[in-house]
Structures are given as C-alpha cells and as structure tokens.
C-alpha positions in Angstrom: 5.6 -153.7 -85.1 6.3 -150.6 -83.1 2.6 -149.8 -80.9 2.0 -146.1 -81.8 2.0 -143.5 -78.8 -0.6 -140.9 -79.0 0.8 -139.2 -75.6 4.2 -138.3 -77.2 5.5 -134.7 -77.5 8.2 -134.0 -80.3 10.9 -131.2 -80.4 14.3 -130.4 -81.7 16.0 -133.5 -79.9 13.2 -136.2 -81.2 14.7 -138.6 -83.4 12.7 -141.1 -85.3 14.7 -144.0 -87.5 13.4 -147.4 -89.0 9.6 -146.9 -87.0 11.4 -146.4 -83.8 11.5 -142.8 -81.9 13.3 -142.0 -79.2 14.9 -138.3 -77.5 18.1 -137.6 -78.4 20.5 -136.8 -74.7 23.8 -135.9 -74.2 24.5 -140.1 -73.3 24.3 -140.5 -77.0 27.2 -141.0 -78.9 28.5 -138.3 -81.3 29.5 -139.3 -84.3 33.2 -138.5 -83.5 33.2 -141.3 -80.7 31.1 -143.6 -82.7 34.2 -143.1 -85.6 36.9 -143.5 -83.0 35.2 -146.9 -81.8 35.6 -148.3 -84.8 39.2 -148.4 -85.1 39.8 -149.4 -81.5 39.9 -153.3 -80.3 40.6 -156.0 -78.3 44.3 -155.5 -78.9 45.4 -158.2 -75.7 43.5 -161.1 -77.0 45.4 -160.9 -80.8 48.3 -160.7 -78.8 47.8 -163.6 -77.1 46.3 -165.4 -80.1 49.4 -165.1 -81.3 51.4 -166.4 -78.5 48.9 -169.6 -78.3 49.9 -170.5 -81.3 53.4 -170.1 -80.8 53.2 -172.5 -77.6 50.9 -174.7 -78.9 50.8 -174.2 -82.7 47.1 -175.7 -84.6 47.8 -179.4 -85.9 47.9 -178.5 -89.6 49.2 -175.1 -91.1 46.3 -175.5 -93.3 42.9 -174.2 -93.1 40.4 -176.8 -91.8 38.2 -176.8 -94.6 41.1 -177.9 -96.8 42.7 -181.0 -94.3 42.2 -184.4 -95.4 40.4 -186.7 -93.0 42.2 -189.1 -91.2 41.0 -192.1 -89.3 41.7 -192.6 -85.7 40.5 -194.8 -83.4 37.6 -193.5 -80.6 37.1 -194.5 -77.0 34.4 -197.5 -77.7 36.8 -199.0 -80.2 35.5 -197.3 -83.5 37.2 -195.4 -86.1 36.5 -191.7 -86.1 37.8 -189.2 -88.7 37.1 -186.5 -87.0 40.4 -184.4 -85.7 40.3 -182.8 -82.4 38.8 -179.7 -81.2 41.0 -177.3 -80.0 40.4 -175.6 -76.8 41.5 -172.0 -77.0 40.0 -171.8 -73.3 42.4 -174.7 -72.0 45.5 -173.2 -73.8 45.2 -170.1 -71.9 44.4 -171.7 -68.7 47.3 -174.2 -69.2 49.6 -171.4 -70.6 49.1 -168.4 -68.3 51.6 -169.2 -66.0 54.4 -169.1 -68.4 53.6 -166.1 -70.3 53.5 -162.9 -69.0 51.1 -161.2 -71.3 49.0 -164.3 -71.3 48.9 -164.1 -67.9 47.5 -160.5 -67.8 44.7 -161.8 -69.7 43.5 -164.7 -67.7 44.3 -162.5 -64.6 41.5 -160.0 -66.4 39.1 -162.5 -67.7 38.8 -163.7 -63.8 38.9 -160.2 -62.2 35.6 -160.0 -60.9 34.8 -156.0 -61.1 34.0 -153.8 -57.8 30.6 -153.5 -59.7 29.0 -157.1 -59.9 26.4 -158.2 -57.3 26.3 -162.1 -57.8 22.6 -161.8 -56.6 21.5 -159.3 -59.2 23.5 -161.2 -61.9 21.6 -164.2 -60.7 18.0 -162.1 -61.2 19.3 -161.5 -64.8 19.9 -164.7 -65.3 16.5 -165.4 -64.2 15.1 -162.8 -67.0 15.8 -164.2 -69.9 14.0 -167.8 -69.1 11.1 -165.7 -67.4 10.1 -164.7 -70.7 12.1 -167.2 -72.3 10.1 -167.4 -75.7 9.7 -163.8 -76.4 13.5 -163.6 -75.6 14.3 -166.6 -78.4 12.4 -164.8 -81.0 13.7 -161.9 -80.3 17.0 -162.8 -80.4 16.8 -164.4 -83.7 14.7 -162.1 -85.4 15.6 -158.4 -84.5 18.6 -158.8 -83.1 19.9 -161.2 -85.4 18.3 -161.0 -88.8 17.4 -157.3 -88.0 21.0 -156.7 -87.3 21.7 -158.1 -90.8 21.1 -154.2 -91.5 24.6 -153.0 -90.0 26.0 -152.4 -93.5 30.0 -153.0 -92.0 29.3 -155.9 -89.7 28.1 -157.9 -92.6 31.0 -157.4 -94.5 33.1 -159.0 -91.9 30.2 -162.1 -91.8 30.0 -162.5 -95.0 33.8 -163.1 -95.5 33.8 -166.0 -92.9 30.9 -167.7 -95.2 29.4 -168.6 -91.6 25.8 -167.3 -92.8 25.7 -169.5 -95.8 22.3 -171.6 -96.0 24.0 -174.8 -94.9 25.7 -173.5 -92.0 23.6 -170.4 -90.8 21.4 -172.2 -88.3 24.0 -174.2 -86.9 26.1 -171.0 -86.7 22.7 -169.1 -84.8 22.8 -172.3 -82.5 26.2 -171.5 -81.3 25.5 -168.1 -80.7 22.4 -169.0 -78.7 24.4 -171.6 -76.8 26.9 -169.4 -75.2 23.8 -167.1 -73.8 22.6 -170.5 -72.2 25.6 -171.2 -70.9 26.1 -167.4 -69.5 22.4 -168.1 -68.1 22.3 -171.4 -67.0 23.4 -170.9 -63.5 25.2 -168.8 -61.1 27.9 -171.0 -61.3 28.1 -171.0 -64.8 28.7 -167.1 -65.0 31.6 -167.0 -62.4 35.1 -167.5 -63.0 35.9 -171.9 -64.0 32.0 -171.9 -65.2 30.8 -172.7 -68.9 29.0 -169.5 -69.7 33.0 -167.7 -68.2 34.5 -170.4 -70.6 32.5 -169.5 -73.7 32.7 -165.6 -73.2 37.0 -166.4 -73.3 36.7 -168.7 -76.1 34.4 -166.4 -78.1 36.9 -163.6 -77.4 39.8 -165.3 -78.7 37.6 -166.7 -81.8 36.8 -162.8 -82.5 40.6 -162.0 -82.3 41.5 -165.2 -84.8 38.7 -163.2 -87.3 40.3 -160.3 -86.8 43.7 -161.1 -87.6 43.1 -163.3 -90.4 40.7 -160.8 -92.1 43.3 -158.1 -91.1 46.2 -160.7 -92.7 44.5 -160.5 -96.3 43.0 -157.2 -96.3 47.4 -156.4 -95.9 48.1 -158.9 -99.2 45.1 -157.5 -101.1 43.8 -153.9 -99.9 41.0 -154.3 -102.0 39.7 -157.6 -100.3 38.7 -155.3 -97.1 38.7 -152.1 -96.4 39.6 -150.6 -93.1 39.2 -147.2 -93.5 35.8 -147.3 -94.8 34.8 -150.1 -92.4 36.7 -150.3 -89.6 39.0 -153.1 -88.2 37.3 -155.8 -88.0 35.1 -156.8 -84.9 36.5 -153.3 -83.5 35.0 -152.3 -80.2 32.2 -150.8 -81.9 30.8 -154.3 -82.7 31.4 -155.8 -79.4 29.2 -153.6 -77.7 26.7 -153.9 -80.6 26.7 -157.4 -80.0 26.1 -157.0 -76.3 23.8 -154.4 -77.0 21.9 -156.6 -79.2 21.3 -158.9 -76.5 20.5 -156.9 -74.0 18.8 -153.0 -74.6 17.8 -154.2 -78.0 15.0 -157.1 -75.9 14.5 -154.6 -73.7 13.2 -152.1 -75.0 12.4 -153.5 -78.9 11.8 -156.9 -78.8 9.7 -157.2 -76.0 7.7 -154.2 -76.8 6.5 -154.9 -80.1 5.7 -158.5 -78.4 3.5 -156.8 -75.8 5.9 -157.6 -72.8 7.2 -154.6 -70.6 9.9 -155.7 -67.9 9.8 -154.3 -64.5 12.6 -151.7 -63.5 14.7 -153.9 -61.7 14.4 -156.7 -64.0 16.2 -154.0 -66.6 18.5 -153.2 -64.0 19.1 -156.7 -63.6 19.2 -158.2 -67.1 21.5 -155.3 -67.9 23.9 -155.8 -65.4 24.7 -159.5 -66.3 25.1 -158.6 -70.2 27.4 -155.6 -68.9 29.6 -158.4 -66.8 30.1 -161.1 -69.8 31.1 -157.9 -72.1 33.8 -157.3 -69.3 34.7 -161.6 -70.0 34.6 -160.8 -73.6 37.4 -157.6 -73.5 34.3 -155.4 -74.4 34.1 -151.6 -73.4 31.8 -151.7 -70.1 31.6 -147.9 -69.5 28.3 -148.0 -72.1 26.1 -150.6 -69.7 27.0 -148.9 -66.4 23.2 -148.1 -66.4 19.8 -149.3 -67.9 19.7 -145.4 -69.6 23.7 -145.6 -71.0 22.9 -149.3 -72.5 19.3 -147.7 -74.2 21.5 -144.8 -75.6 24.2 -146.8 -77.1 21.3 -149.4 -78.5 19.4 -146.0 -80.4 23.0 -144.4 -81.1 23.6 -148.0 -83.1 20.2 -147.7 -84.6 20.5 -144.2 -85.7 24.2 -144.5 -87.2 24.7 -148.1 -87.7 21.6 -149.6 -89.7 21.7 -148.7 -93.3 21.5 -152.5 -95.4 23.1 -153.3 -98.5 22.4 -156.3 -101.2 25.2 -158.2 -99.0 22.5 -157.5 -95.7 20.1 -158.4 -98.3 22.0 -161.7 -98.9 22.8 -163.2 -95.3 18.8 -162.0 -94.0 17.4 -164.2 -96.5 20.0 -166.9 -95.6 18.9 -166.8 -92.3 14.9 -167.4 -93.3 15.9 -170.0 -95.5 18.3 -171.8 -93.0 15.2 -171.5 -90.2 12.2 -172.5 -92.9 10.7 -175.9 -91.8 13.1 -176.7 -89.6 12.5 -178.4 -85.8 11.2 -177.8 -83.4 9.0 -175.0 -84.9 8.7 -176.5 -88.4 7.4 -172.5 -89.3 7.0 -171.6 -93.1 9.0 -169.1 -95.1 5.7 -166.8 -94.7 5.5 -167.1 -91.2 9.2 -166.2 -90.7 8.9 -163.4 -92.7 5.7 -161.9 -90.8 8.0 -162.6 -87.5 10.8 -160.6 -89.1 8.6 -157.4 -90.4 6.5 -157.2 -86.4 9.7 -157.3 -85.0 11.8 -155.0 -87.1 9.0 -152.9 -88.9 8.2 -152.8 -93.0 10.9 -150.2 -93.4 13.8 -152.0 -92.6 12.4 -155.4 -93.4 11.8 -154.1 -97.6 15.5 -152.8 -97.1 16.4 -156.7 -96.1 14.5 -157.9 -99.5 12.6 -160.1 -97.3 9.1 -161.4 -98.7 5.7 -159.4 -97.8 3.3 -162.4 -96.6 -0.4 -162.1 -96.4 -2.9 -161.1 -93.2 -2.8 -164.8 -92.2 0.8 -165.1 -91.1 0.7 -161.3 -89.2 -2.8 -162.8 -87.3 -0.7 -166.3 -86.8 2.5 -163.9 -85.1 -0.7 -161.8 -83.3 -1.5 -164.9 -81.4 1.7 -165.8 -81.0 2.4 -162.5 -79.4 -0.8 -163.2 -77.0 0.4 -166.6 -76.1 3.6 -164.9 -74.7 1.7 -162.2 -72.9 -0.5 -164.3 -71.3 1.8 -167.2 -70.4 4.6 -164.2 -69.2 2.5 -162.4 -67.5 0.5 -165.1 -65.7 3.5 -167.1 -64.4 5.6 -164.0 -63.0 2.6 -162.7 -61.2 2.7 -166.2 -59.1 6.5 -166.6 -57.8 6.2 -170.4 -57.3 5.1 -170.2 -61.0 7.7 -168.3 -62.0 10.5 -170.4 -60.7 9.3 -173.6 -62.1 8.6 -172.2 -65.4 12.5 -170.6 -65.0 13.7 -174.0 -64.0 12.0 -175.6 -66.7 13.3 -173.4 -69.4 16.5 -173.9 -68.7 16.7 -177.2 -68.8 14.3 -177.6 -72.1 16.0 -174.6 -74.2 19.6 -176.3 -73.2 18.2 -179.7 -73.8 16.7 -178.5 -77.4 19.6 -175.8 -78.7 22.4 -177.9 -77.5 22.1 -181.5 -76.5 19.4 -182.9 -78.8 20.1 -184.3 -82.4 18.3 -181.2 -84.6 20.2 -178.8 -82.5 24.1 -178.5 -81.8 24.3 -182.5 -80.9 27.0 -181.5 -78.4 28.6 -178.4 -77.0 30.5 -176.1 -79.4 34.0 -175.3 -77.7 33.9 -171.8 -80.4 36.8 -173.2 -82.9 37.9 -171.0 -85.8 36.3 -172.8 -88.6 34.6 -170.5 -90.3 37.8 -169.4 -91.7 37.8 -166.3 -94.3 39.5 -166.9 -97.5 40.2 -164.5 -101.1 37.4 -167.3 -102.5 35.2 -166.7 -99.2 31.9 -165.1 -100.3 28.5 -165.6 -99.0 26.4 -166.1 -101.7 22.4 -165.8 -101.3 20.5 -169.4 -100.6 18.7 -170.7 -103.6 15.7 -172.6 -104.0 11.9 -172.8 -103.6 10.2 -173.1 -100.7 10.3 -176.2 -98.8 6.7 -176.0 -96.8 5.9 -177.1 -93.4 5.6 -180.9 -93.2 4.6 -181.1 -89.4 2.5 -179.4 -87.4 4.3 -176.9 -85.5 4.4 -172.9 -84.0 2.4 -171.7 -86.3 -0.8 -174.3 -85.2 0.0 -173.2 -81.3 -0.4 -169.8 -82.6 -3.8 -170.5 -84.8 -5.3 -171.9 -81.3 -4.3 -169.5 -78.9 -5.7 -166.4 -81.4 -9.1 -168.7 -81.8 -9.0 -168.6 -78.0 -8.6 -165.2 -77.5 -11.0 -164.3 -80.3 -13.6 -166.2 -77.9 -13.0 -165.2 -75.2 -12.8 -161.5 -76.2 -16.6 -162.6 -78.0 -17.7 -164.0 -74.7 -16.5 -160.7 -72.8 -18.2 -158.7 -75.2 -20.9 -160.2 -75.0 -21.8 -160.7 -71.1 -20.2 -156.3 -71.3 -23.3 -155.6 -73.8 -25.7 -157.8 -71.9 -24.8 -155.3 -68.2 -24.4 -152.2 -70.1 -27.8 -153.0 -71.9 -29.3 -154.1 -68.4 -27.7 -151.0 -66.7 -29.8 -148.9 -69.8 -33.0 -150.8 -68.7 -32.8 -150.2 -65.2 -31.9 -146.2 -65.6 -34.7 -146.2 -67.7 -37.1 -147.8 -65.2 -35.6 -145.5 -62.7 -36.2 -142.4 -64.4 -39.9 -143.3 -65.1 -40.4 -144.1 -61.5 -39.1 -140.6 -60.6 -40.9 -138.4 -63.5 
C-alpha cells in the first residue's frame, strides 16, 4: 500500500505505474537499451557449462526426474537411494586449471573489483537482518509474487515447473538461502565463502536453464519464442533479479511497511547486491549508485510488469504453496492482504489473487506496526542492534535452511527443475486448508490491540492537558478582564 504524498509536484517527466510514481531522468532506460538487454547474456558461463560436462559429464544422460532409484549404501551403514548431488561449484574449482576458458571464469568470479569496500559490504550485510522481518516479507511478497507480473520471466518459470504447488516453497527456500548465505558473514561473501559459492553455482544453474530452454525452443520454435521474449534469463533478468532484492526493499517494500533506511544504509545494502551480481556474471554498471539501482528498479516497473493468466497461474501457486504452512501457519486471506499492501489492488486484481475482508488488511496493519516499532527501537540503541543482527542470523538460517519444515540441509543449486515439451505449470487446485496453529497472524492481532491502547491512552491524557490548558486560559482571561 503505497502512503499517498500530498507535497508532490507533477510535470511532463512524472510517471505513475501500478500505484507507484516516480520522475522520469535521463538514468532511465530507453526502451532501445531495455530491448538490447534482452538478447544479451551470460555467454562465458554456457560456455563453460558446456565444457563441465564434457570433463565431468552428469551420471545419467537422462533427466533426473526420469532416473530410476538405486540403492547404495550411506556413511552409518544404511541404504540410501538417493544419487549424489553434483557440485557445479567444485567442478569449476577442480577444473579451472586445465581449461583455459574455464579458467577465465573462476579468475572473474574471484576478481574482487577496484570498487568493493569489505567494510561497507559488511554494513549491508548488516541491513538486511536489521530489519530482518520487513525484509523476509518483502522479499516473498513484492519481489517475489509481485514479480510474478513480469509477463516474459514467467514464461521461462513456468517451463521449469519449479513454481508448481508442491515444489514452489521449497523452490522460494532456496532462493532465500543463497541471500543468507551472501549475508551471513563477511567471510561468507568473499572469495572460498558459501554466499561466493552459491552466487557461482546459481550462475551456472541459470546457464543450464538457458541452454536447455534454448535446445527445445531450436527443435520446436513454437515451444519458446525468442524474439518476442528474449533469450532466456538474458541480462535483462539478472539485473531484475538483483534489482528485486535490493532497490525494490528499498524503496517499495519498506515503504509501504513504514520503514525508511538511512542514506548510507542504501548506499550500503546497494553496494553488496551490486558485488554478488558481479559473482553472478550480472551487468554492474546499473548499481554503481543508490540513484542508477532506483532507476533501473522503476524502468523494470514501468516496461516490465504487464501479468498474463500464466502470472496469474504461478502467483496463486505461490499463496497456496505458503497457506498454513510453518512457522507462520498464515491463512490464504491473510496472504492475500500481505500481497495487495505490498503490491497495491492494481497489480494484485491483474495477479487474480483473492480480495479478503478489513480483518486481514487491520491483521497486516499491526503487523506493519510490530516492524516499525521493533526496527526502529533496536537500531536507535547500537548494542540492540547488533544482538538483534546476530540473532537473526542465526534464527532465519536455523529456520530457512537447517530445520526439518525448511530446506532440511543446504541446497548446492542442482539443475532439477529441468524444462521439458510436457513441462507446464499448471495452477494449484484445492480449497483452502485453514490455519491449524496459532501463528503471525495472532502476533499481529496483539500488537494492533496494543497500539490501539496505547494510541486510546495518549489520547486520552492529550484531551485531559489540552482541556486543562482551556481551563486555565480561561481562568487567566477572567483574572485579566
């Protein structure tokens, strides 16, 4: 829910698309470049997807999906039919010596630009898990299921059948893990750390999409169609997808929550999503600086968002993946009302999503005053803000990765959700499960009770001065006259 600004002048450069308006300035891109980006892409990662599997070819020809299981035997003696991952990260890392153009790459991937200051890409870090909820919902409501509304994106999405209902969360968990791992430490984000691993492995998943999407779209043209939408995962969606996660909290997300970052936490946050797009072979030149990275965010708005009954399709998935699930154990209506504040009525009717009553927008109210206050309160005290940083980290890694209702272990990014001719994503069917447990939405209830006393309670002592202040001009006057 955009907050209206009475204070705003319009002229010929004011542009205004799905409830958000912004000034139009020459670091906006024109259509022509916006085109162009499209048909560009990581070209040295397919090469060298292709040279991985030359050296060290997958176990089975097949697709995953269609390989028998086979029973071996595990470490503690039991069987285990389940084949082993394979490690696109290790490959390069073992291969790169004996290939010269798999060598450029891991020479690139662990080129450390002129540009990065470890201690500001440390203070990013330290953004996201400052406002670490607001970031989460964020992330999985506008920049996810809002970004369902990039009409050629989810044609490439839906092809991999990744945002079915069975799969979807799991398939958000992954996602979510690799910004963990990219935020987890310092360590983690340099060259040899998890979060450096990930942004490699997720590259050369991208180029395995792209090649095999590319390989059917060649067999059958009417499978996929490049000129209308691109190649697939072309730079144009790279920097979407950094842009998502980075200008899109900024200055959407944590907005229409009520939390505005400081300046040099933008500069900050900014500067470590610009350095894992450099990891991840993705055009840096658009997050040299907080204004470039808002640009390219409202260019992608403006020229990107336009939904179609297959955006229709994977949004709903995606409620209906998250409904009554841990740890939040939220309703279908409640996840709807999360998905219209965030992304506004417009887009969220274009999405097909559900309209639920007053209860569930006043339940996302207080959930947006919960985040305020807790935000607010703990940055304003730096020892409180670097336990409630520490904290986070370990609890969101502990719940998104290691525990049993999240990943269960860590994902090493293999290419298993493999497009096929039969691949389509089909919308999730069913009727709605309701909440079980007590969860988010009873935090929410309290802390909007809460606020609705002590708002009361405010009032109430602010009537009894101004109605004492009354009596005592009043006195005052009659003494004088």
């Amino acid at each position: 829910m955009a907050w209206p600004n009475p204070f705003r002048q319009t002229d010929e450069n004011t542009r205004t698309c799905w409830g958000y308006t912004f000034q139009w300035t020459p670091d906006h891109l024109q259509p022509e470049e916006v085109d162009r980006l499209k048909h560009s892409y990581d070209v040295l990662a397919d090469d060298c997807l292709a040279i991985l599997d030359r050296l060290a070819p997958p176990p089975s020809a097949q697709l995953p999906r269609n390989i028998p299981r086979t029973t071996s035997s595990s470490k503690d003696g039991e069987s285990s039919d389940v084949p082993p991952k394979r490690d696109m990260y290790a490959l390069l890392s073992q291969f790169a010596p004996k290939d010269e153009k798999l060598g450029q790459l891991w020479q690139e991937v662990n080129k450390i630009p002129e540009w990065v200051d470890w201690d500001q890409i440390q203070r990013g870090q330290d953004v996201f898990y400052r406002y670490g909820g607001a970031a989460l919902t964020g992330l999985a409501y506008q920049s996810l299921l809002g970004g369902m509304g990039a009409t050629r994106v989810v044609e490439t999405l839906a092809r991999t059948g990744g945002f079915s209902t069975k799969v979807a969360r799991h398939r958000m968990y992954e996602t979510t893990q690799h910004i963990l791992q990219c935020t987890r430490s310092l360590e983690s984000i340099q060259p040899g750390g998890d979060g450096h691993a990930s942004s490699v492995r997720v590259r050369l998943l991208h180029a395995a999409v792209r090649r095999r999407i590319l390989t059917l779209a060649a067999q059958r043209p009417e499978y996929y169609s490049v000129e209308k939408w691109g190649v697939p995962i072309n730079d144009l969606d790279c920097i979407a997808t950094i842009a998502t996660f980075s200008a899109t909290l900024i200055w959407l997300s944590f907005p229409r929550q009520g939390i505005w970052l400081r300046e040099q936490e933008i500069q900050d946050y900014v500067a470590l999503w610009r350095l894992i797009a450099h990891y991840m072979g993705t055009p840096t030149q658009y997050f040299e600086t907080p204004t470039k990275a808002r640009a390219m965010t409202e260019t992608l708005l403006l020229s990107e968002i336009d939904p179609s009954e297959t955006s229709k399709v994977l949004a709903n998935n995606i409620i209906k993946s998250l409904e009554a699930q841990p740890p939040s154990y939220a309703s279908r209506d409640f996840l709807y009302a999360n998905a219209r504040w965030l992304n506004g009525n417009e887009l969220a009717d274009r999405l097909g999503l559900g309209r639920p009553s007053f209860w569930y927008w006043a339940l996302v109210a207080g959930q947006c005053i919960f985040f305020m206050s807790m935000c607010y309160f703990h940055r304003s005290i730096p020892y409180l803000d670097r336990r409630k940083v520490a904290t986070l980290r370990k609890v969101f890694y502990a719940m998104i990765v290691e525990h049993k209702n999240g990943l269960g272990k860590e994902s090493v990014f293999e290419f298993k959700y493999i497009p096929e001719f039969s691949t389509r994503t089909e919308k999730g069917e069913g009727e709605e499960t309701g909440v079980k447990q007590p969860g988010i939405e009873r935090r929410n209830l309290k802390t909007l009770i809460i606020a609705m006393i002590v708002l009361g309670v405010l009032g109430w002592f602010g009537a009894q001065i101004a109605l004492n202040m009354l009596r005592f001009l009043a006195r005052l006057v009659a003494m004088i006259y």
